[in-house]
DSSP file (Angstrom, degrees, kcal/mol; ACC not computed):
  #  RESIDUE AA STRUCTURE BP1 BP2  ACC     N-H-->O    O-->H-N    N-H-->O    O-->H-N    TCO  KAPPA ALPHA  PHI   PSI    X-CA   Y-CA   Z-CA
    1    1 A X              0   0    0      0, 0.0     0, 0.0     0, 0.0     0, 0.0   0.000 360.0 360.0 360.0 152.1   12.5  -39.6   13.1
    2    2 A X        +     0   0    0      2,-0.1     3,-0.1     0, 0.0     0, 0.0   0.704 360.0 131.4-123.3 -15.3   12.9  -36.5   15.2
    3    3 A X        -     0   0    0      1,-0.1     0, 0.0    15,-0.1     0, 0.0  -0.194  62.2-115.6 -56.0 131.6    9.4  -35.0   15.1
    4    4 A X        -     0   0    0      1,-0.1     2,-0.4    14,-0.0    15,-0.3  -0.145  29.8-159.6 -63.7 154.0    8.2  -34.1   18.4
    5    5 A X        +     0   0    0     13,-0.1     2,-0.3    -3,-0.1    13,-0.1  -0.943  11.8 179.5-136.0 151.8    5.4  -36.0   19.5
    6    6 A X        -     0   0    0     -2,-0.4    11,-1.0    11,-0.2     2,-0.4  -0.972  20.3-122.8-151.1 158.6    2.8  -35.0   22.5
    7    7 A X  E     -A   16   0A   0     -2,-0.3     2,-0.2     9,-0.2     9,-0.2  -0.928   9.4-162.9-109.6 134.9   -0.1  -36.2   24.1
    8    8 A X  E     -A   15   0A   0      7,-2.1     7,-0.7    -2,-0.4     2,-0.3  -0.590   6.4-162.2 -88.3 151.1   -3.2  -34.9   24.4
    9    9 A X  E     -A   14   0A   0     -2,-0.2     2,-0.2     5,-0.1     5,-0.2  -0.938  14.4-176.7-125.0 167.4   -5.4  -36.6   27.2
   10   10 A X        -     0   0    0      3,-1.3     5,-0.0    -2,-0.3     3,-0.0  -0.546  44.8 -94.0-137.8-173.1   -9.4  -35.6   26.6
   11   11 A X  S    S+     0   0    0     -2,-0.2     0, 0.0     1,-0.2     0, 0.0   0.973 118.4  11.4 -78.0 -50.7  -12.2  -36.7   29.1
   12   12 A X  S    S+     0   0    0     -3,-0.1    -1,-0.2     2,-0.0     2,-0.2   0.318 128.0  31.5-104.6  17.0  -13.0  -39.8   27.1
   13   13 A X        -     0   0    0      2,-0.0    -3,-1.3    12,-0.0     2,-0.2  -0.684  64.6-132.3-157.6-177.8  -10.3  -40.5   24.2
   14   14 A X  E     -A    9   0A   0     -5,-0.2    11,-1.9    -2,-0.2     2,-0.6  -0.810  23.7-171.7-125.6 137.4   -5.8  -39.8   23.8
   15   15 A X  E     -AB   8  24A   0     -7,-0.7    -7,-2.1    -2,-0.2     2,-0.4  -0.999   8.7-149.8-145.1 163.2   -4.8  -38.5   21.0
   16   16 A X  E     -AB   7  23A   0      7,-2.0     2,-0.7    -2,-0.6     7,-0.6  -0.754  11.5-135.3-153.9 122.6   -1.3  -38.0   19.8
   17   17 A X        +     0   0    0    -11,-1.0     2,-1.0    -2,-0.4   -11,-0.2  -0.524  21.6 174.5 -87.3  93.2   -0.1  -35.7   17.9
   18   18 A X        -     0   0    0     -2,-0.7     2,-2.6   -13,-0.1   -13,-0.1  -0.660  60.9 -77.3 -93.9  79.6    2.3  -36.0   14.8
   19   19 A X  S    S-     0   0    0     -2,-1.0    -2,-0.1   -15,-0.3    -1,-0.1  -0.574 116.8  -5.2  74.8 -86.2    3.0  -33.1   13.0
   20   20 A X  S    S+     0   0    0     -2,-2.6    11,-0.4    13,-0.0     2,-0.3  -0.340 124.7  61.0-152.3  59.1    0.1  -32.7   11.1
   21   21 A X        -     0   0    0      9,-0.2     2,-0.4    11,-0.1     9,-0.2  -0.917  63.9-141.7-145.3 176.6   -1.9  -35.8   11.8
   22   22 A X        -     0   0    0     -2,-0.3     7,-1.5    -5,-0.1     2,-0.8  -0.960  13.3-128.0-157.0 166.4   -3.3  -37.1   14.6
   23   23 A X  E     -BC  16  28A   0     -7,-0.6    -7,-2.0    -2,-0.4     2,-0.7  -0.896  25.7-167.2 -81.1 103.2   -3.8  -40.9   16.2
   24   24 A X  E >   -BC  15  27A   0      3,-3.7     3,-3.1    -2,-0.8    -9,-0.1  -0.798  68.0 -49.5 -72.2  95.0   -7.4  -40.9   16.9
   25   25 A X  T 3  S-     0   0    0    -11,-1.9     2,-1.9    -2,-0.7   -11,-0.1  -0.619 128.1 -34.9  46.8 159.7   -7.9  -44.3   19.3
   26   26 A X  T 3  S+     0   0    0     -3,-0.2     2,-0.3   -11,-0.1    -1,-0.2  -0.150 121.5 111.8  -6.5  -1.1   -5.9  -45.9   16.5
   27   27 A X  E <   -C   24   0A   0     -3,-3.1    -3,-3.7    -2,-1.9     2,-0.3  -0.704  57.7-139.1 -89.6 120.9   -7.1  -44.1   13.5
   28   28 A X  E     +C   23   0A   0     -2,-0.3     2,-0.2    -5,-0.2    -5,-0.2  -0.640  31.4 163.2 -88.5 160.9   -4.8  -41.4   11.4
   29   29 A X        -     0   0    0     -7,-1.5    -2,-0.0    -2,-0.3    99,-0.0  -0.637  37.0-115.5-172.0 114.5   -6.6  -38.7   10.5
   30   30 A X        -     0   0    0     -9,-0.2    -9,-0.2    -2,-0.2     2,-0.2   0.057  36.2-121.9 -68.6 141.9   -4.9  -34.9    9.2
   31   31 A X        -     0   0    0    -11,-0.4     2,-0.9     1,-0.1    -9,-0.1  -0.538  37.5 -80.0 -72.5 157.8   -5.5  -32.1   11.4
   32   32 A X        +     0   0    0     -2,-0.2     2,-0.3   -11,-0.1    -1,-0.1  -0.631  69.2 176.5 -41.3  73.2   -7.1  -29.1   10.5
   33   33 A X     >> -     0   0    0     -2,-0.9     5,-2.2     1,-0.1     4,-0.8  -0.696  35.7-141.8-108.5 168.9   -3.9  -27.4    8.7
   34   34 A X  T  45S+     0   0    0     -2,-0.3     3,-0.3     2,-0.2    -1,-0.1   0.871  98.7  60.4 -76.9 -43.9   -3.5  -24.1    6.8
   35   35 A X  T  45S+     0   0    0      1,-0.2    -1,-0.1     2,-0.1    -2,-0.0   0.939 112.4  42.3 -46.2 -48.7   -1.2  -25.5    4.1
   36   36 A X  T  45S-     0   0    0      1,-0.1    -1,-0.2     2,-0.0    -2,-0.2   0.492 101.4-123.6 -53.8 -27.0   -3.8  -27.7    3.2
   37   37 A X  T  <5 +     0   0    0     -4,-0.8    38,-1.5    -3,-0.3     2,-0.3   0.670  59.7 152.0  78.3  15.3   -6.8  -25.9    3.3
   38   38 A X  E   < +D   74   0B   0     -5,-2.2     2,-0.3    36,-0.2    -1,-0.2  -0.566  10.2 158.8 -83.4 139.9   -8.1  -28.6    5.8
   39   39 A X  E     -D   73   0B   0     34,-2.3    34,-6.7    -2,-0.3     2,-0.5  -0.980  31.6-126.5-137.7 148.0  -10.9  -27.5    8.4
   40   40 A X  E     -D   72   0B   0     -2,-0.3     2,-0.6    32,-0.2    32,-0.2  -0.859  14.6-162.8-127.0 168.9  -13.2  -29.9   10.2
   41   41 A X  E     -D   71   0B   0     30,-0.9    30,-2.1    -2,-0.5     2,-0.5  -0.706  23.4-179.0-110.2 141.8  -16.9  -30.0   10.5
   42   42 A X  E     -D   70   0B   0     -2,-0.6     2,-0.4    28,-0.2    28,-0.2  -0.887  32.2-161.7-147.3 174.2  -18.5  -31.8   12.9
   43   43 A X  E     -D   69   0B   0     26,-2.0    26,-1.7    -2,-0.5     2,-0.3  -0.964  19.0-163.1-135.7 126.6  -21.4  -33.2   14.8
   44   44 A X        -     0   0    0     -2,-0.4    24,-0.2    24,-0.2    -2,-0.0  -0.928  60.0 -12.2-122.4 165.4  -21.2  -34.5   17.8
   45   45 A X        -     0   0    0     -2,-0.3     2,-1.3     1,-0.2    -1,-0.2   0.931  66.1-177.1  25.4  73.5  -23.8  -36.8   19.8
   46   46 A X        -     0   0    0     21,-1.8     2,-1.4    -3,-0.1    -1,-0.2  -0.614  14.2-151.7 -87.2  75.2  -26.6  -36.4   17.4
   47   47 A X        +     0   0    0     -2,-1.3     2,-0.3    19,-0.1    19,-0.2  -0.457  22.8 166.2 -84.1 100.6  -29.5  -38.4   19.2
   48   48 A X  E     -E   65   0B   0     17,-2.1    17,-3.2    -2,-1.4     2,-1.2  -0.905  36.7-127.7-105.2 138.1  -31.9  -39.8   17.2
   49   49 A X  E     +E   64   0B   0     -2,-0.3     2,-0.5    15,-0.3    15,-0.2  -0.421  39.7 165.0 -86.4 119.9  -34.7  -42.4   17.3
   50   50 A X        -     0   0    0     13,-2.7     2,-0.7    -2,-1.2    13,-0.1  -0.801  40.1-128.1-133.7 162.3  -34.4  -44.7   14.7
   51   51 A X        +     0   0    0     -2,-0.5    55,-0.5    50,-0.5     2,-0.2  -0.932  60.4 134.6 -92.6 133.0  -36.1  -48.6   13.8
   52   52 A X        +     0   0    0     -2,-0.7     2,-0.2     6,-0.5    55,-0.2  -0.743  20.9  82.6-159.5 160.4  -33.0  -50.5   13.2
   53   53 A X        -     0   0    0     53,-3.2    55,-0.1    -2,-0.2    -2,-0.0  -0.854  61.3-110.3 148.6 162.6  -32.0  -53.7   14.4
   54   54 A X  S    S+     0   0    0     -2,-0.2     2,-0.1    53,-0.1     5,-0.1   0.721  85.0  82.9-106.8 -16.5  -32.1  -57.9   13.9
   55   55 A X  S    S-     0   0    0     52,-0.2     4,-0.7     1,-0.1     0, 0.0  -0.462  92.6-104.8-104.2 178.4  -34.0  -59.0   16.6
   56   56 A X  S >> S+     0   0    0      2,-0.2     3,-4.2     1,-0.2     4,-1.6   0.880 116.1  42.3 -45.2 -49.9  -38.2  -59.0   16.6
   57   57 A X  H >> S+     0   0    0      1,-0.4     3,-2.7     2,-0.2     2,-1.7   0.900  98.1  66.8 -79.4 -71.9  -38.5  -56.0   18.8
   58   58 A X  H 34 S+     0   0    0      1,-0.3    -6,-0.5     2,-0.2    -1,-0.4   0.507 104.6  48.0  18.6 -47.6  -36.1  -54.3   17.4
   59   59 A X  H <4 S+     0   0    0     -3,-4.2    -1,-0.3    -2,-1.7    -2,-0.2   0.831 109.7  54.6 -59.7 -50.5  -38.6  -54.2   14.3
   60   60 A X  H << S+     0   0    0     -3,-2.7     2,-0.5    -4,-1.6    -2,-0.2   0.732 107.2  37.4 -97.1 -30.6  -41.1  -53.4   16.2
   61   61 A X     <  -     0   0    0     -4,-0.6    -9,-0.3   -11,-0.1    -1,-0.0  -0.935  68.3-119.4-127.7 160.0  -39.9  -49.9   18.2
   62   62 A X        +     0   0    0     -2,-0.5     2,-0.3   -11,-0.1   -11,-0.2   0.000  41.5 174.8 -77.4 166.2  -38.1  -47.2   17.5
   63   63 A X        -     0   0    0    -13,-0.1   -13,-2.7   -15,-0.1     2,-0.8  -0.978  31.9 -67.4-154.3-168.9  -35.0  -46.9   19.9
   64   64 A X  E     +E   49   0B   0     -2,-0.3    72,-0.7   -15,-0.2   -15,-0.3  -0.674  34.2 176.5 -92.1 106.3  -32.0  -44.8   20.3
   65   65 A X  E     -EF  48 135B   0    -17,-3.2   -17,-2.1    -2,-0.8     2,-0.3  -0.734  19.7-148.5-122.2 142.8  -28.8  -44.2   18.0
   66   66 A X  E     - F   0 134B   0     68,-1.3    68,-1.2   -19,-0.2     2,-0.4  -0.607  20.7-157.3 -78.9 154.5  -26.2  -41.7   19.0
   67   67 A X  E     - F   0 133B   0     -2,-0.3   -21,-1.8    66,-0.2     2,-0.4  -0.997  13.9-176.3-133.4 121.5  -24.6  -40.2   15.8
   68   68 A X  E     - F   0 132B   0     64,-0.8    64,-1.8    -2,-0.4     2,-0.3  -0.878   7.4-167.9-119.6 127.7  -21.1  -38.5   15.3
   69   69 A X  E     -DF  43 131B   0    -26,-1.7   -26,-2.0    -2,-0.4     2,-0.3  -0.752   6.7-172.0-121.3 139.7  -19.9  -37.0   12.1
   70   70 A X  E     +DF  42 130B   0     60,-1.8    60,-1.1    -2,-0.3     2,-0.5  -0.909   4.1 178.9-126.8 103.0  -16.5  -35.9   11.0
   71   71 A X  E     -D   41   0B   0    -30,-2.1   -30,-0.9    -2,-0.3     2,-0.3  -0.751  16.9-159.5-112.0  93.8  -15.8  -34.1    7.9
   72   72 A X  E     -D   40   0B   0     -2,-0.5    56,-1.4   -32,-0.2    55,-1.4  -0.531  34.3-154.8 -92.7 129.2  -12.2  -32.8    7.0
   73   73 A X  E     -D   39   0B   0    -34,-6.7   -34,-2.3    -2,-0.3     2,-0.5  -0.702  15.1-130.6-110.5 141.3  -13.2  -30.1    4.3
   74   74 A X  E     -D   38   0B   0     51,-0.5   -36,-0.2    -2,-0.3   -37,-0.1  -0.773  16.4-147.3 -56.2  48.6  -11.4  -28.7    1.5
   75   75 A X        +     0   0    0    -38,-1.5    12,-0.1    -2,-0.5    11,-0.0   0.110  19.5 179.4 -10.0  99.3  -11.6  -25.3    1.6
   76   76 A X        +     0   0    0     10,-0.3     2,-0.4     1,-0.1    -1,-0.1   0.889  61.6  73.0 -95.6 -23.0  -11.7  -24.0   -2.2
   77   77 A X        -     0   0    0      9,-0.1     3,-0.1     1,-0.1    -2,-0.1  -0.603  66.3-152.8 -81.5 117.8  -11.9  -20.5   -1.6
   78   78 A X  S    S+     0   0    0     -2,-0.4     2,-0.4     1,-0.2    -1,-0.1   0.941  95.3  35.9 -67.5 -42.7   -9.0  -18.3   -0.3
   79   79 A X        -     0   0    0      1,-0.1    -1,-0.2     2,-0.1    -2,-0.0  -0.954  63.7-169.6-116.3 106.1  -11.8  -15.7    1.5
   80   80 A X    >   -     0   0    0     -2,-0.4     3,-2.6    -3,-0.1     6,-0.2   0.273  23.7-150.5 -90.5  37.3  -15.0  -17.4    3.0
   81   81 A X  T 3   -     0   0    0      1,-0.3     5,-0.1     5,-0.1     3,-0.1   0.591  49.9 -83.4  16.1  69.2  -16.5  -14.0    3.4
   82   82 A X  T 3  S+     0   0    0      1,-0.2     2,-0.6     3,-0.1    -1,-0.3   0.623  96.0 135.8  -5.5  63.0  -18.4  -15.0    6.2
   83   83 A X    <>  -     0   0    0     -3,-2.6     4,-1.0     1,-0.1    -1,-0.2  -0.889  55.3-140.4-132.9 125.6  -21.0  -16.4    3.6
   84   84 A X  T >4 S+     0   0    0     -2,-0.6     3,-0.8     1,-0.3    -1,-0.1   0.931 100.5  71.7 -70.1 -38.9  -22.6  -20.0    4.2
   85   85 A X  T 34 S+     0   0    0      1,-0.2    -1,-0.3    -3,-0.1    -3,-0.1   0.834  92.6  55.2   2.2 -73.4  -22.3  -20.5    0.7
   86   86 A X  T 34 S+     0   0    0     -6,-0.2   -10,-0.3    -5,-0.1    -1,-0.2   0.855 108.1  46.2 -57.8 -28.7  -18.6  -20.8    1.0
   87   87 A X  S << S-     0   0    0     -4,-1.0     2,-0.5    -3,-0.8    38,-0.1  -0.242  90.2 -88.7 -92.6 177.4  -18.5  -23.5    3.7
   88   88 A X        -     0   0    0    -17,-0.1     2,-0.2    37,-0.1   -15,-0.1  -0.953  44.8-137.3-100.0 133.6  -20.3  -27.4    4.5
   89   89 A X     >  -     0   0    0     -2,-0.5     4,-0.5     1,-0.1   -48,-0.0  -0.567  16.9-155.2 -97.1 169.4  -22.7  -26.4    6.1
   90   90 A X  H  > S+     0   0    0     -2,-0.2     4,-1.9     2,-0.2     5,-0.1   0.508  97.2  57.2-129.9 -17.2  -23.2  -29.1    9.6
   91   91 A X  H  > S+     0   0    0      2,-0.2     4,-1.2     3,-0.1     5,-0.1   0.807 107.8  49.2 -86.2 -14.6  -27.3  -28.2   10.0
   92   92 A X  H >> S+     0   0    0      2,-0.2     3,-3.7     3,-0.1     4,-0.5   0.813 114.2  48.1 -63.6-100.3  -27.7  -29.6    6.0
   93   93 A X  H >X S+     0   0    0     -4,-0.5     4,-3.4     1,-0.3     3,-0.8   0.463 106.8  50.4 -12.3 -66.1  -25.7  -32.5    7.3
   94   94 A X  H 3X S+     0   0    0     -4,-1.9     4,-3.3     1,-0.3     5,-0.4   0.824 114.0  47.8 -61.3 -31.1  -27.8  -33.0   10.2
   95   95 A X  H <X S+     0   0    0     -3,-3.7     4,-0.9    -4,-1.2    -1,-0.3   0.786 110.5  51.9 -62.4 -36.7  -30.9  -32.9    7.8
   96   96 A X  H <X S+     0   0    0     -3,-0.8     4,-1.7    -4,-0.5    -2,-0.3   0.955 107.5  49.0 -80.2 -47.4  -29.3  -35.2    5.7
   97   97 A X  H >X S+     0   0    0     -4,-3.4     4,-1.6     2,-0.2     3,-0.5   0.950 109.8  54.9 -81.6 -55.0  -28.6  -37.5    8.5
   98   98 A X  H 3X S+     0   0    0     -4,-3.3     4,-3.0     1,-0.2     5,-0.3   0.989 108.7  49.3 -18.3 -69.7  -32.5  -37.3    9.7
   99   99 A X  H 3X S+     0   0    0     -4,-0.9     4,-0.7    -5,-0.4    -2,-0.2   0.849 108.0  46.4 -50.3 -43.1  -33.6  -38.3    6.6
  100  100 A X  H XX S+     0   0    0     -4,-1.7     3,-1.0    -3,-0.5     4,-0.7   0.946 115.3  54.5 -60.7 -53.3  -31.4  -41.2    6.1
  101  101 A X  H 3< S+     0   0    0     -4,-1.6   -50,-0.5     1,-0.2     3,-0.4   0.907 115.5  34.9 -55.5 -58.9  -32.5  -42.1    9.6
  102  102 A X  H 3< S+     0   0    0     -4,-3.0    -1,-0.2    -5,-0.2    -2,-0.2   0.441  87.6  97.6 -67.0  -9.2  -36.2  -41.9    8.9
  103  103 A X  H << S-     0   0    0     -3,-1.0     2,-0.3    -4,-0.7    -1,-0.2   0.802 102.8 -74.1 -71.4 -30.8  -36.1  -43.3    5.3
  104  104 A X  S  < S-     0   0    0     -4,-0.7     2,-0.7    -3,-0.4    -1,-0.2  -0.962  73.5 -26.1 156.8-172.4  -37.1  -46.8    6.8
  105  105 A X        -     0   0    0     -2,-0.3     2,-0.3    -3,-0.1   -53,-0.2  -0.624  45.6-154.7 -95.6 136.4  -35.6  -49.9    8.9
  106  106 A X        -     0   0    0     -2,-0.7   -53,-3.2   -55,-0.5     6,-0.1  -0.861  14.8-156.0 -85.2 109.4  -31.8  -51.0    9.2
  107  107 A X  S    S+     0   0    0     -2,-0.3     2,-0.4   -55,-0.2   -52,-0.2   0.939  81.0  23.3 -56.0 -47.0  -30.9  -54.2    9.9
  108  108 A X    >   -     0   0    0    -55,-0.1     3,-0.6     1,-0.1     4,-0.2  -0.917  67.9-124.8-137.9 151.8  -27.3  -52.8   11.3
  109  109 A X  T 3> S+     0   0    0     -2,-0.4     4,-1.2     1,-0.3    24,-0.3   0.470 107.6  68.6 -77.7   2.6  -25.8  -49.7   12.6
  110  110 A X  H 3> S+     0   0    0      2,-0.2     4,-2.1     3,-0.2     3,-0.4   0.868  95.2  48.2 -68.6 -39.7  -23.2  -50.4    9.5
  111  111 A X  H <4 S+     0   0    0     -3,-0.6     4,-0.4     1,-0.3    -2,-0.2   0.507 107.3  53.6-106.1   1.2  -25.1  -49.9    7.1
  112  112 A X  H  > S+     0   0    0     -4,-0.2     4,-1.3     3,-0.1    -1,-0.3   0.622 111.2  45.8-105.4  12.2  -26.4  -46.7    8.5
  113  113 A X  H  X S+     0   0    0     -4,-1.2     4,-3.1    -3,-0.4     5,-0.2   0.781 111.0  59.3 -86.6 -30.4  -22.9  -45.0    8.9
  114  114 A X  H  X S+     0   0    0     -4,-2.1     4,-1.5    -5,-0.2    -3,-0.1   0.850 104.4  49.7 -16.8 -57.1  -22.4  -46.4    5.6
  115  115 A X  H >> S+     0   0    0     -4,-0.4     4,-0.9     2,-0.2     3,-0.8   0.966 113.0  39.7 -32.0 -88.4  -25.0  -44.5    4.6
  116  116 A X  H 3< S+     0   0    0     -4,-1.3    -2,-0.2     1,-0.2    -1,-0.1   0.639 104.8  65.6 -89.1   7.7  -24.2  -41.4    5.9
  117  117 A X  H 3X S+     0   0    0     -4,-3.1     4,-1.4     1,-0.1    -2,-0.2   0.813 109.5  46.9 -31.4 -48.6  -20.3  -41.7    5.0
  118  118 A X  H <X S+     0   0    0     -4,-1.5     4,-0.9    -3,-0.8    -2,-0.2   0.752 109.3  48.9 -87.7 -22.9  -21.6  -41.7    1.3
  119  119 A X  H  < S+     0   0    0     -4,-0.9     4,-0.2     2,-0.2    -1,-0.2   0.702 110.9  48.9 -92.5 -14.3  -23.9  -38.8    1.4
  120  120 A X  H >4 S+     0   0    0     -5,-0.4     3,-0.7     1,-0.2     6,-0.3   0.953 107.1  59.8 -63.8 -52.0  -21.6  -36.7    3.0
  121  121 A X  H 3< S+     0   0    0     -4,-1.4    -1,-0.2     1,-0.4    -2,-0.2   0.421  86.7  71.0  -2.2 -50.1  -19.3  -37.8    0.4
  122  122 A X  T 3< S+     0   0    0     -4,-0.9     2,-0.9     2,-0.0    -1,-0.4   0.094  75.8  89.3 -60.3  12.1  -21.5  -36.5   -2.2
  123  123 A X  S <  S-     0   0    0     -3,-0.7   -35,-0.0    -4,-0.2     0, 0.0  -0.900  75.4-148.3 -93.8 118.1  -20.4  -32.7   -1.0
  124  124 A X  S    S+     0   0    0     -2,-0.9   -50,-0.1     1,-0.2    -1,-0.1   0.873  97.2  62.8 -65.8 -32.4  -17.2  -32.3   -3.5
  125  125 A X  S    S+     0   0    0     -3,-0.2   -51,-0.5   -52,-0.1    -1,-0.2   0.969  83.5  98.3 -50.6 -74.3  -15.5  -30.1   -0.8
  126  126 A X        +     0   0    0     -6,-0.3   -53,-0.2   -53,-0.2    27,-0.1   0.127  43.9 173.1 -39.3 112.1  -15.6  -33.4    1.7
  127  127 A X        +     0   0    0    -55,-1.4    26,-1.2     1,-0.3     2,-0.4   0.787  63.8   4.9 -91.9 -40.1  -12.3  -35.0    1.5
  128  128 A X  B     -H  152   0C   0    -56,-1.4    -1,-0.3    24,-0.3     2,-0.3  -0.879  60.3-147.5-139.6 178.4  -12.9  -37.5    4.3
  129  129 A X        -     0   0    0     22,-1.7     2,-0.3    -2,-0.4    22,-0.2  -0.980   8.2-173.0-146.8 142.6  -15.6  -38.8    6.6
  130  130 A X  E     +F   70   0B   0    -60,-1.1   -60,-1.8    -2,-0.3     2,-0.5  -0.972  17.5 178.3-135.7 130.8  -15.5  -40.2   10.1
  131  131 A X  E     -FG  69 149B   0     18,-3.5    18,-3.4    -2,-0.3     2,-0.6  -0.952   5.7-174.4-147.5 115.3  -19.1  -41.5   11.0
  132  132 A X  E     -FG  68 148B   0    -64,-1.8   -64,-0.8    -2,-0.5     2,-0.4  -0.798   2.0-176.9-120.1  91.9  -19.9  -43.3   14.7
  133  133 A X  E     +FG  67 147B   0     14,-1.3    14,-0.7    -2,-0.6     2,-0.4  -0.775   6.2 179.5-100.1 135.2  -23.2  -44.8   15.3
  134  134 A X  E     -FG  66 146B   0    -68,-1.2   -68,-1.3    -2,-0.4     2,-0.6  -0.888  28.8-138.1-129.4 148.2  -23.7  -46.1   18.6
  135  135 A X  E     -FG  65 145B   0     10,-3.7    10,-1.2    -2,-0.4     3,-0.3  -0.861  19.2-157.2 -84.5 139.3  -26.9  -47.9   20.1
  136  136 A X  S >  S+     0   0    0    -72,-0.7     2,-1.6    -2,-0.6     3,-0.7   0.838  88.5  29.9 -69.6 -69.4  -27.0  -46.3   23.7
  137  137 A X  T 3  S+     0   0    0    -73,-0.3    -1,-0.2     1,-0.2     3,-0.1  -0.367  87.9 107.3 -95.8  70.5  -29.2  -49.2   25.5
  138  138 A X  T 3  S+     0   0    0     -2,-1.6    -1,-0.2     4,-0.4     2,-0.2   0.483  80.5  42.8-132.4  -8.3  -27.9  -52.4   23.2
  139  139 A X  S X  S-     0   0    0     -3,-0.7     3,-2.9     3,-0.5    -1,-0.2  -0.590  85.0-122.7-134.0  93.3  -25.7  -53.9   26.1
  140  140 A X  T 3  S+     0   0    0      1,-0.2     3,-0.1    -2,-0.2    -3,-0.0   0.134 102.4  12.7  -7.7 130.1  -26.5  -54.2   29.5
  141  141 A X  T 3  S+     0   0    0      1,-0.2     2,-0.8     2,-0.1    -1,-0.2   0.257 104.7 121.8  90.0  -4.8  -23.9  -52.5   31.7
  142  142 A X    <   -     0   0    0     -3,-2.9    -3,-0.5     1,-0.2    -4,-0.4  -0.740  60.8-147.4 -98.0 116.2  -22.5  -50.7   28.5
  143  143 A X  S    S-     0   0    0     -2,-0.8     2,-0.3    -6,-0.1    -1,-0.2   0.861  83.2 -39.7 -43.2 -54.8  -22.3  -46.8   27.9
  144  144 A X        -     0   0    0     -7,-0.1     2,-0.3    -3,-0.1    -8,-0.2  -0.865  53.6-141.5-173.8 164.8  -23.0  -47.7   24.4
  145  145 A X  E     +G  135   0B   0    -10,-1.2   -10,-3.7    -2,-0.3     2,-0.2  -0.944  43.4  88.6-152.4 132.0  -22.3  -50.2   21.3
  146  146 A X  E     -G  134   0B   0     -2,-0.3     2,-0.3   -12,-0.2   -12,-0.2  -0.611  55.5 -43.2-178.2-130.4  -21.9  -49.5   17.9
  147  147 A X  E     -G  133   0B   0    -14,-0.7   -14,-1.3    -2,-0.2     2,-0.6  -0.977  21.3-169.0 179.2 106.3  -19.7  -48.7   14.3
  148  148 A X  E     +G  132   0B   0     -2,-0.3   -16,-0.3   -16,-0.2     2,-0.2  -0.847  15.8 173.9-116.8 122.3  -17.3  -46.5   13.6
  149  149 A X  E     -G  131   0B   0    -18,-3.4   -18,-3.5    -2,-0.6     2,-0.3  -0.798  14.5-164.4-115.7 162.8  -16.2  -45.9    9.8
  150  150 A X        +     0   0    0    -20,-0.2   -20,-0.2    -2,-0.2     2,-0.1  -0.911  14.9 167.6-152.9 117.3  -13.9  -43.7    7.8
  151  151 A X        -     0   0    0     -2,-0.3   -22,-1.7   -22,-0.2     2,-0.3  -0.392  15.2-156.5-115.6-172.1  -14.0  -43.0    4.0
  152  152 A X  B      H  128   0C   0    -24,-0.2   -24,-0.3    -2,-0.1   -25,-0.1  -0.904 360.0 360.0-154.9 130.0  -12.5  -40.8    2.1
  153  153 A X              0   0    0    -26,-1.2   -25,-0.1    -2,-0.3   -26,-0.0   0.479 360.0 360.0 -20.2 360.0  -13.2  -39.3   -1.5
C-alpha cells in the first residue's frame, strides 16, 4: 500500500490519518470528505446532571455526566443556502440529549449513549454516530470514567 500516512498529535488523543478515514484511539471513522457529501456535527463536553447509576446513592443524587456526540452527516443538498433547514442542526441535538437525560434514572452510562446513538439515528441525514458518556467523579484519582459507542444507520 503506498498511501501516505501522517500523524496528527492533539492535546489529549493521536489520530492518524489514511486517505479518507481516520484512526480515532482505535476507532475508523471517514473524514469529512467532499466526494462523499460527509460533514461532521458535533458536541463536545456537554455537562449535564443526571440520576444514573447502581449503587444506593447513586439513586439518590443527581451527579455529573460529560456527554460527546459525533455525527457524520449526509449532506442531500448540493446548496445549503445558509438555511438551518438544510443541515442537523447540534442545539436540537443538545435538546434531544437533555431530554433523554431528564426522562428518568439509568442504571448505566451504556444505556444512555445507547440512547442517544438511536435518537440521533432517527435524523435520516445521520449516517453514523459516535456518543462518549463519561462520569467525571466515578473514580478516585480519575479524570473521568465512562462509554464510548458508534453506530451507524
Amino acid at each position: 500500500m503506498t498511501e501516505q500516512v501522517s500523524v496528527i498529535g492533539f492535546a489529549r488523543a493521536f489520530y492518524f490519518v489514511f486517505g479518507k478515514g481516520v484512526m480515532f484511539l482505535s476507532h475508523w471513522f471517514p473524514l469529512a470528505v467532499a466526494e462523499r457529501r460527509l460533514r461532521h456535527v458535533f458536541i463536545h463536553d456537554l455537562v449535564l446532571e443526571a440520576s444514573i447509576g447502581v449503587l444506593a446513592e447513586e439513586k439518590q443524587f443527581r451527579q455529573p455526566v460529560r456527554i460527546n456526540l459525533d455525527l457524520a452527516v449526509c449532506d442531500p443538498v448540493d446548496d445549503l443556502r445558509d438555511d438551518l433547514a438544510n443541515v442537523v442542526c447540534y442545539e436540537q441535538m443538545a435538546h434531544r440529549i437533555r431530554a433523554i437525560v431528564e426522562a428518568g434514572h439509568l442504571h448505566l452510562v451504556e444505556t444512555l449513549a445507547e440512547k442517544i446513538a438511536a435518537a440521533s439515528l432517527e435524523n435520516p441525514r445521520v449516517r453514523r454516530v459516535r456518543v462518549r458518556v463519561e462520569k467525571p467523579n466515578a473514580i478516585a484519582g480519575a479524570a473521568s470514567a465512562g462509554v464510548e459507542v458508534e453506530r451507524a444507520a
